[in-house]
N, C-alpha and C positions, 0 to 999 in steps of 0.2 A: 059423144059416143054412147051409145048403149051399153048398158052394162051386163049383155048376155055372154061378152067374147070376149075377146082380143082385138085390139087394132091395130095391124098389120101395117107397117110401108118398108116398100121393096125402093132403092135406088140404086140405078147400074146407069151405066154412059147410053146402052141400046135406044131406053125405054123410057129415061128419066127417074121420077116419082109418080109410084102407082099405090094406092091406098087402097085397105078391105078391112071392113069392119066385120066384127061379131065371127073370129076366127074360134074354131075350138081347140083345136090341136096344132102345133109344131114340131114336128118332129126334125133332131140334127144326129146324122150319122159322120163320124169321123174314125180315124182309127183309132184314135186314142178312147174316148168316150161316144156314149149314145144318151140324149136328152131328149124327154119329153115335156115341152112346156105347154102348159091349161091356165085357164085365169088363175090369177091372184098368185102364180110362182113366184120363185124369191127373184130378186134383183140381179142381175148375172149379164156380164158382160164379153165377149170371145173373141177368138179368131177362127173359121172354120175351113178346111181341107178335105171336104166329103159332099154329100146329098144333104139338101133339105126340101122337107112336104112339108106343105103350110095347107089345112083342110077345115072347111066347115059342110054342109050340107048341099051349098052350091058352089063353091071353090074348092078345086084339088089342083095347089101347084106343086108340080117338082120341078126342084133343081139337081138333076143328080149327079153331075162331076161341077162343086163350084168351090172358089176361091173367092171369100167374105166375111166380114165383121156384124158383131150382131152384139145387139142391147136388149135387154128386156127388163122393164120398168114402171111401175103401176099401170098394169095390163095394156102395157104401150112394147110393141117388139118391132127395134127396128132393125134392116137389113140391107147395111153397103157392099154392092157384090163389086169385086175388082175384077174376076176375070171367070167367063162360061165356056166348060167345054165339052 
């Protein structure tokens, strides 16, 4: 991996596993908190009930009503979504 970003992999039942390197930003909206993850954030691991945007310069994905589990781990962020609505 490069080391200008993030590496991203999204896993859902739709799509599988989709991988995107050199991510800059994460953003997770919930009701409870709002997180902004960038390289080299701290180690943190969840459950989410809200939106997330995963963006770099040529990727902007949203998810904006999702049910999912997420890791983020030596600029490794991973994301099991159980359910899109």
């Amino acid at each position: 991996m490069d080391s200008s970003g993030i590496k991203v992999r999204i896993f859902d039942m739709e799509n599988g596993l989709r991988e995107y390197d050199n991510i800059k930003i994460i953003r997770i909206i919930s009701k409870d908190y709002n997180l902004l993850i960038m390289k080299d954030y701290l180690p943190i691991i969840g459950e989410i009930e809200g939106s997330i945007d995963i963006k770099n310069d040529n990727i902007n994905l949203s998810f904006p009503k999702v049910k999912a589990f997420y890791m983020n781990s030596n600029n490794i962020f991973n994301l099991m979504i159980k359910e899109e609505g």
